[in-house]
C-alpha positions in Angstrom: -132.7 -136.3 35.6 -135.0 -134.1 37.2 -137.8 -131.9 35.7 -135.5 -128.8 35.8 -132.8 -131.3 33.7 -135.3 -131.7 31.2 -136.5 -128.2 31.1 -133.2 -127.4 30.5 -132.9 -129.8 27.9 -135.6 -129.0 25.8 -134.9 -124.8 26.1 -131.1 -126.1 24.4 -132.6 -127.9 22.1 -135.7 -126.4 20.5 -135.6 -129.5 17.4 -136.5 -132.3 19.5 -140.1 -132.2 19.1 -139.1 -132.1 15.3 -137.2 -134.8 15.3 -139.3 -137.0 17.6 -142.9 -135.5 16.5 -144.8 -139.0 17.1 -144.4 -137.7 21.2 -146.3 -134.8 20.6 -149.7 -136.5 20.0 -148.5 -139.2 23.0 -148.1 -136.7 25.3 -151.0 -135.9 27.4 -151.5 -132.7 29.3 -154.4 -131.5 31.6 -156.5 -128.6 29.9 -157.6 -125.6 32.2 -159.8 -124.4 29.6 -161.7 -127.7 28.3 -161.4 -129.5 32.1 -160.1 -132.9 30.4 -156.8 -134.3 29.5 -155.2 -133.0 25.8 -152.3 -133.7 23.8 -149.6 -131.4 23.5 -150.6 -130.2 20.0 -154.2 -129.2 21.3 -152.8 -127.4 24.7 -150.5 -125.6 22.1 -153.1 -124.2 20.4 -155.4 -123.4 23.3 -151.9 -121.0 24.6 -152.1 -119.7 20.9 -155.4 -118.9 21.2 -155.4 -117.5 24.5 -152.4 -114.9 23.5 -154.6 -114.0 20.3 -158.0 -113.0 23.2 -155.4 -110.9 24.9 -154.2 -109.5 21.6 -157.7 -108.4 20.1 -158.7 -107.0 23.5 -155.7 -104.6 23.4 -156.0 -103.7 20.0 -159.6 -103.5 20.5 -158.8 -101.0 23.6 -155.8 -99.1 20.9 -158.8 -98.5 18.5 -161.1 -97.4 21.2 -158.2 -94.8 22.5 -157.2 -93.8 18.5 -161.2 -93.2 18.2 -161.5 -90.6 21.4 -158.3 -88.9 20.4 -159.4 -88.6 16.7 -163.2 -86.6 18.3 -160.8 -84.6 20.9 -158.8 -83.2 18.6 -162.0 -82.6 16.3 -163.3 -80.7 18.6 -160.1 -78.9 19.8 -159.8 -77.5 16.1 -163.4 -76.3 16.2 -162.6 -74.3 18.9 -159.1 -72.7 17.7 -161.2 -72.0 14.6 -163.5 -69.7 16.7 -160.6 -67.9 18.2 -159.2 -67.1 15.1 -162.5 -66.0 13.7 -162.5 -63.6 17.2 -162.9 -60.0 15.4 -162.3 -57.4 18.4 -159.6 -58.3 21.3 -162.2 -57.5 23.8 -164.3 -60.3 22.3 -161.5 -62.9 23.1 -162.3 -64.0 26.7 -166.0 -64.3 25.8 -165.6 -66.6 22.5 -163.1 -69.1 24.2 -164.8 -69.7 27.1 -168.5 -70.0 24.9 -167.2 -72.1 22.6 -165.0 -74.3 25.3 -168.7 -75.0 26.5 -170.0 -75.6 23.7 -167.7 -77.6 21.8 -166.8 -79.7 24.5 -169.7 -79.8 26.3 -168.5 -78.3 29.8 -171.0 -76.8 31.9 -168.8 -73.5 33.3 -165.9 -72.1 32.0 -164.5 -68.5 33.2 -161.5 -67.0 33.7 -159.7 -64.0 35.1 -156.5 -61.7 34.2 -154.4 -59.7 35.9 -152.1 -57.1 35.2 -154.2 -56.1 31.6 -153.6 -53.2 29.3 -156.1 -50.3 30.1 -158.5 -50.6 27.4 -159.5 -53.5 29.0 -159.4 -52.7 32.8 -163.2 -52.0 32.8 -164.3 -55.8 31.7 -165.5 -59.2 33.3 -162.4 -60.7 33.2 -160.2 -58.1 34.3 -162.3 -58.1 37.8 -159.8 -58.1 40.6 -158.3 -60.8 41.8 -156.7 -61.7 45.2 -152.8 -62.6 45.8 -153.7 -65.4 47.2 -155.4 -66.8 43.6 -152.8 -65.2 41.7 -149.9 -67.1 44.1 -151.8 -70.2 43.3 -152.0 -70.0 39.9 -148.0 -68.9 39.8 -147.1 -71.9 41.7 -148.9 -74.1 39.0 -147.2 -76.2 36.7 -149.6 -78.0 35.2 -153.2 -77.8 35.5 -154.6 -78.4 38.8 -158.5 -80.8 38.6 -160.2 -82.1 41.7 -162.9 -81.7 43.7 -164.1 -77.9 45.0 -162.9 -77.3 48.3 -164.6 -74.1 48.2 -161.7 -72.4 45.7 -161.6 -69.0 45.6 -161.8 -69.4 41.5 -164.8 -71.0 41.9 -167.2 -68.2 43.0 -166.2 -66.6 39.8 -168.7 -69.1 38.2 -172.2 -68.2 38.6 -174.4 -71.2 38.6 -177.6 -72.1 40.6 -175.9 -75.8 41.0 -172.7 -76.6 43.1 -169.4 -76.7 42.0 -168.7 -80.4 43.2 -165.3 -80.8 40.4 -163.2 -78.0 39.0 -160.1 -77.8 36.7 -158.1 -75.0 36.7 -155.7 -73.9 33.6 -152.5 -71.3 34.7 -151.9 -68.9 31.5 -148.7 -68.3 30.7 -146.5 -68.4 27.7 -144.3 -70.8 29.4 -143.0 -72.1 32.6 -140.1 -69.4 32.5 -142.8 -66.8 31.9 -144.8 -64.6 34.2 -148.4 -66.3 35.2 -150.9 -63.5 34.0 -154.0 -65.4 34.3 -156.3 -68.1 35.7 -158.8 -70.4 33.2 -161.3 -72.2 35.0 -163.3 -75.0 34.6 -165.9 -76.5 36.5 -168.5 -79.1 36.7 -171.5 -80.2 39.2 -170.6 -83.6 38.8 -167.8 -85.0 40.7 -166.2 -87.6 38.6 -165.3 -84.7 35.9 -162.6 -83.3 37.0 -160.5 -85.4 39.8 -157.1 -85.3 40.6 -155.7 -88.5 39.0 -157.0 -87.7 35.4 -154.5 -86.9 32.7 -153.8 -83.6 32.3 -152.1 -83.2 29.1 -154.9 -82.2 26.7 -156.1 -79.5 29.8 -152.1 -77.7 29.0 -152.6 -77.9 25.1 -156.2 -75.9 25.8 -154.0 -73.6 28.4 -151.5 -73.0 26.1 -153.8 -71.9 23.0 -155.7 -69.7 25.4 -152.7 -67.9 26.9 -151.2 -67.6 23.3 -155.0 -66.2 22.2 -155.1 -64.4 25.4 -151.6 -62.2 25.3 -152.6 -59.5 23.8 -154.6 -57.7 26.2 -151.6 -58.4 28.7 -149.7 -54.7 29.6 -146.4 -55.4 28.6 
């Protein structure tokens, strides 16, 4: 018999160390852990033991995860609180990027409508807008983050520091909807926003804020 025969053998018979337990101790095996020769029992355990490392580290990186989601979503109620507490329409804009700022500690946020209802034609975030940012933020489907390659949407933010990162949130009711807006997010450092980050939390905060957001849209 070869050593695949007995591989075999063993994998069709699972009760042979049970039956014949006095080989376990005989058998001798070379540990890569302790550097010197074990028995079977004691390399056994050192596989055990080595499955249970790898098992506390990923629960250990589960807890870690559970932990940030449990603060982001803290802080993502704060900040649906202050849009409900919003008192005047024209307020709106203001109060959701403030407290986006605020709450989750982002450096810039801005954005810009299009296509509003005339009481609000004369404000910040009704400025005009260029076909060019509005096609880009209709041909978003998710959230677009990266680094500022001198966007248009970023000169909307005024800062005395560089844009070097930059997230920016289409607002819309849905895909199937009309795009009627542009929320933007920006940071001086680089590594904030970049273009292989998850961007599913950045549509939940796009989604509120086009929901919050609707009602100064001309329908």
């Amino acid at each position: 018999m070869n050593s695949n025969d007995i591989a075999e053998y063993l994998s069709q018979h699972p009760h042979f160390f049970e039956e014949h337990a006095e080989l376990l101790a005989q058998i001798k095996l070379t540990s890569p852990v302790m550097g010197r020769t074990i028995s079977l029992q004691e390399r056994q355990m050192e596989i055990v033991r080595e499955k249970l490392k790898v098992m506390e580290l990923r629960l250990s990186d589960l807890m870690r995860v559970a932990q940030d989601n449990d603060v982001i979503t803290d802080r993502f109620q704060q900040w649906t609180r202050e849009l409900l507490l919003a008192r005047n329409d024209v307020d709106l804009p203001y109060i959701l990027t403030r407290s986006l700022q605020e709450i989750f500690d982002l450096p810039h946020a801005t954005l810009r409508l299009w296509n509003v209802a005339p009481d609000f034609t004369h404000t910040w975030f009704a400025a005009p807008t260029t076909e060019d940012v509005q096609l880009f933020a209709k041909g978003l489907r998710t959230p677009f983050c990266g680094a500022n390659n001198d966007f248009e949407a970023a000169a909307w933010i005024e800062s005395d520091q560089a844009v070097a990162s930059i997230a920016m949130l289409p607002l819309r009711l849905s895909l199937d909807d009309a795009c009627f807006g542009l929320l933007v997010l920006g940071s001086p450092d680089p590594a904030r926003f970049t273009k292989d980050m998850a961007t599913d939390f950045l549509s939940k905060i796009a989604d509120t804020s086009s929901a919050a957001l609707l009602c100064m849209i001309d329908a």
